[in-house]
Each structure stands twice: as C-alpha cells, then as structure tokens.
C-alpha positions as CSV (number, residue, x, y, z in Angstrom):
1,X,54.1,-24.7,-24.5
2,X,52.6,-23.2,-27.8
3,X,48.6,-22.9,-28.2
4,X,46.8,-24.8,-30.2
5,X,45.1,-23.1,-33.8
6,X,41.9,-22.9,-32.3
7,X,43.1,-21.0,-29.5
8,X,45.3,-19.0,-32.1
9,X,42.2,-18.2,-33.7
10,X,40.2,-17.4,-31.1
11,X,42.8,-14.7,-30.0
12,X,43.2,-13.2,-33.7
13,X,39.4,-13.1,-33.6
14,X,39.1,-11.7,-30.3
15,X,41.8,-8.9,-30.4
16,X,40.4,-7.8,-34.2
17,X,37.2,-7.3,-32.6
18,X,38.5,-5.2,-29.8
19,X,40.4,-3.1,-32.3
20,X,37.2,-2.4,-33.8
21,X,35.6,-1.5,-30.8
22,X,38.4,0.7,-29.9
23,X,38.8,2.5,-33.1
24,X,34.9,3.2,-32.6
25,X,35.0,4.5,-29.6
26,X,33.0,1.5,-27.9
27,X,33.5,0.8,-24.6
28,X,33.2,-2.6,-24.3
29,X,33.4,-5.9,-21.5
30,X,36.9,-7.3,-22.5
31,X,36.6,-9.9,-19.6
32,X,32.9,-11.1,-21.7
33,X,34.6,-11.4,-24.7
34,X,37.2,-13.7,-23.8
35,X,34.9,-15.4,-22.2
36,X,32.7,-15.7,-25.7
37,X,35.5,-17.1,-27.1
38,X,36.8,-19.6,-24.6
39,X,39.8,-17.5,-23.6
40,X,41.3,-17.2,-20.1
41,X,42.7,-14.0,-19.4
42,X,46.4,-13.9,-18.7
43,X,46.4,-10.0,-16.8
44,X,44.6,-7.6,-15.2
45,X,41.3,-6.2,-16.4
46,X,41.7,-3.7,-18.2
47,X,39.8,-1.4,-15.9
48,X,42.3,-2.0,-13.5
49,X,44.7,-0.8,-15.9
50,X,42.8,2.0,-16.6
51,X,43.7,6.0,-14.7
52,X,41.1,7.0,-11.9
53,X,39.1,9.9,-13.6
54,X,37.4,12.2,-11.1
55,X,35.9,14.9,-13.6
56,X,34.2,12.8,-16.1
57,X,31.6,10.7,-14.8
58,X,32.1,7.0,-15.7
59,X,30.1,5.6,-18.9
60,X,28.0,2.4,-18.5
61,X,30.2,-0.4,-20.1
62,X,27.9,-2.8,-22.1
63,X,28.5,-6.4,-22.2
64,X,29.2,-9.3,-25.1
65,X,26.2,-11.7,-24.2
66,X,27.1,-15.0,-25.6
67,X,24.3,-17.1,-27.9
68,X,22.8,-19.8,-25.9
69,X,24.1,-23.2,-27.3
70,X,23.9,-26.6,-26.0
71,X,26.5,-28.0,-23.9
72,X,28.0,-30.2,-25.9
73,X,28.3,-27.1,-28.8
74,X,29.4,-24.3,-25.8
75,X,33.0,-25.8,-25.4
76,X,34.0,-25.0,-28.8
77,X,32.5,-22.0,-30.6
78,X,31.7,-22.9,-34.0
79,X,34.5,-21.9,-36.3
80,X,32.4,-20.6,-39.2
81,X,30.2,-18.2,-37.2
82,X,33.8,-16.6,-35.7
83,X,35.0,-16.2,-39.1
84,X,31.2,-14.3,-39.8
85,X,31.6,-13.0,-36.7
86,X,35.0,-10.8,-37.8
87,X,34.0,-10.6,-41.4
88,X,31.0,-8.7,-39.9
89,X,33.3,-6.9,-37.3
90,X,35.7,-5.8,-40.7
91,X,32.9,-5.1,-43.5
92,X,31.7,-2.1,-41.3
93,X,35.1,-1.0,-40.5
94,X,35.7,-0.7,-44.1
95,X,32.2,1.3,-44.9
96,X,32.9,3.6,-41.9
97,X,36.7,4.2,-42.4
98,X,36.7,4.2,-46.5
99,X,35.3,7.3,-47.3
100,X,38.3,9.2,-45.1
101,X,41.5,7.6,-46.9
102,X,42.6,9.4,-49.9
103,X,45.3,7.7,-52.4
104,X,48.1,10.4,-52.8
105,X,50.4,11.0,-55.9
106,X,53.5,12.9,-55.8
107,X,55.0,14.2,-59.2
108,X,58.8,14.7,-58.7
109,X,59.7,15.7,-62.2
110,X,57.9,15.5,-65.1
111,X,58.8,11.3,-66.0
112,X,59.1,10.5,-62.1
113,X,56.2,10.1,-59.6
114,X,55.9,8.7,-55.9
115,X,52.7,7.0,-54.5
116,X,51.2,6.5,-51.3
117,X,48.0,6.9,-49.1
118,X,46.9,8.6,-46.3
119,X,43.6,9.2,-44.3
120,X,41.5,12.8,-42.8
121,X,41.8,13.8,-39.4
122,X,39.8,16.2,-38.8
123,X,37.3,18.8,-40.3
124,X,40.2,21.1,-41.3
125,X,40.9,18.5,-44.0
126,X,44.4,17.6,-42.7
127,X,45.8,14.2,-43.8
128,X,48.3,12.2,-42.3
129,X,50.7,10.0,-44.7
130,X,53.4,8.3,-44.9
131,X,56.3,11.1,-45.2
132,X,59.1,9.0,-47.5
133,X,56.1,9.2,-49.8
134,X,56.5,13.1,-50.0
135,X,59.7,14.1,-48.3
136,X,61.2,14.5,-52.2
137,X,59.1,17.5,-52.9
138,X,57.1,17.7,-55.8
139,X,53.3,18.4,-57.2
140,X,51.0,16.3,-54.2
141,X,48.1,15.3,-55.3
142,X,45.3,13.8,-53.6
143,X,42.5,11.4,-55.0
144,X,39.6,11.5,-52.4
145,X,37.1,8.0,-51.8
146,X,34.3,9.8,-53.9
147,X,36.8,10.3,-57.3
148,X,37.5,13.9,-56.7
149,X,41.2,15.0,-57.3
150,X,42.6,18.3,-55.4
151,X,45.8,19.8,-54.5
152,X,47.9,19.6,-51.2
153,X,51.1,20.5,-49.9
154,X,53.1,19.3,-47.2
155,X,52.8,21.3,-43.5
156,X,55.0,18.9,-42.0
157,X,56.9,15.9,-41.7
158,X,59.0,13.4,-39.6
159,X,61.5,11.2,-41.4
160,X,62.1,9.2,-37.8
161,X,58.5,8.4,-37.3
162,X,58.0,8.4,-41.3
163,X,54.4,10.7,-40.9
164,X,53.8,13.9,-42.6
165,X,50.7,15.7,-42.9
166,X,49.0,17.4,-46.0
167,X,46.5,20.0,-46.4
168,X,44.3,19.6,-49.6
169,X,43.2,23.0,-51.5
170,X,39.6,21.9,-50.4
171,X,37.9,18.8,-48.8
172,X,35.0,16.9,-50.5
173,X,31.5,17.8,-48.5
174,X,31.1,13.9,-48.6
175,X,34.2,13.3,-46.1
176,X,34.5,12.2,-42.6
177,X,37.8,12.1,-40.7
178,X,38.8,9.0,-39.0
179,X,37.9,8.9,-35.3
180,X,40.7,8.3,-33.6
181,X,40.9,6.3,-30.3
182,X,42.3,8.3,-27.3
C-alpha cells in the first residue's frame, strides 16, 4: 500500500529536480525523468495537461538521457549519485536565486523590532515578503545579499494571503530578480 524508501526517494529527488527546472524556466522531458529514476508515471503527461497555444510557436523540449550502466546496476540507481545529483540540482539554485533575497528589519518602536525576508521581482526593485512581518508599521529596512542596507516602505499588503510588497529607496546594481515560473 505504501512505497518503499527507495521509491520515496526517488520521488523527493525527482520532483526537487523538476522544481528546479521550473523555477528556471527549463522545459524539460518529465516522462525521461521518471524514467531515470525508475518511476512509473501515475497521470497524464504533462503535455497533455498542457493549453493548446496557437500564437507562440512550440519550443524544442530536451530530454534527461540516462548514464549507461550495466544491467545488473540499471534497476536501482545508485543512491549516492542521486543525492549528488540533487545537491548539484540545489547548489546552483542557491548561487542563482541568493543574490535576489534581502533579509528585512522592521523597527516598531524604538526597543521593539520585527524580522523577516523577502526576495526582488523585478527591475523596479519591488520585493515581495511576508506581510505579518510589516503589517505593524514601523522603520522597514532592507539588508541586500551584497551587505548594502537601504530604506523601503510598504506599497501593499494582504493579511489573508500573508504577502506584502516593499519598494527599497534604491536597488543594488549587483541584483537580479527572481525569475518566476509562469
């Protein structure tokens, strides 16, 4: 009834990679890597899933190509090189993504302060946070990747949702916003 640990892991390790992917804008085979990992699909392909677009012409998909093993070693993937495998897949997440959260401070009064973080956009600067982190009021101010310290106040917030969005004084040259997957 429940999967095994291997299986577990395999999933974890699969799904963590396609997260990356997404959040990159890859396109990617999904049906290759559940194959790479010794996974059998339980739906539809995701292309299947996918809206017909008529006005954007359709981009080449690339494919996972497995290594070649032997066939005694291609039933079970070797655990350590999936764990290198998502390290890998994380470590340049982490140097891609870094640089565009920001660590927020929020002084209230002058003995009472709220902390948070948050992450840029777009060009404009705008950061989305966490808005129970703000919604008191108060001095906002943001600590960029690089060390620089600036200003913000709050454009907007949703207590429901819990997101707000701040707009620094200025934004370091060395930022990039966060792509965001459509």
């Amino acid at each position: 009834m429940y999967p095994d640990r291997l299986t577990v892991r395999r999933c974890v390790a699969a799904a963590t990679i396609t997260l990356a992917l997404a959040g990159s804008s890859c396109t990617f085979n999904p049906a290759a890597l559940t194959a790479f990992f010794g996974l059998t699909p339980t739906v539809a392909p995701a292309a299947a899933l996918l809206p017909t677009q008529t006005s954007v012409p359709p981009t080449p998909v690339p494919t996972l190509v497995a290594p070649t093993v032997t066939p005694a070693a291609a039933a079970v993937p070797d655990q350590f090189s999936i764990v290198a495998a998502e390290q890998a897949v994380l470590v340049e997440l982490y140097e891609r993504i870094n640089p565009a959260v920001v660590a927020i401070t929020v002084r209230y009064t002058r003995d009472s302060i709220g902390q948070g973080t948050g992450f840029v956009v777009d060009a404009q600067g705008h950061i989305v946070t966490n808005h129970h982190v703000v919604a008191g009021g108060g001095e906002i101010e943001i600590a960029f990747f690089g060390g620089e310290r600036v200003r913000a106040e709050l454009l907007g917030g949703d207590a429901t949702t819990d997101i707000a969005v701040l707009q620094p004084a200025r934004l370091p040259a060395d930022v990039a916003p966060v792509v965001l997957a459509d």
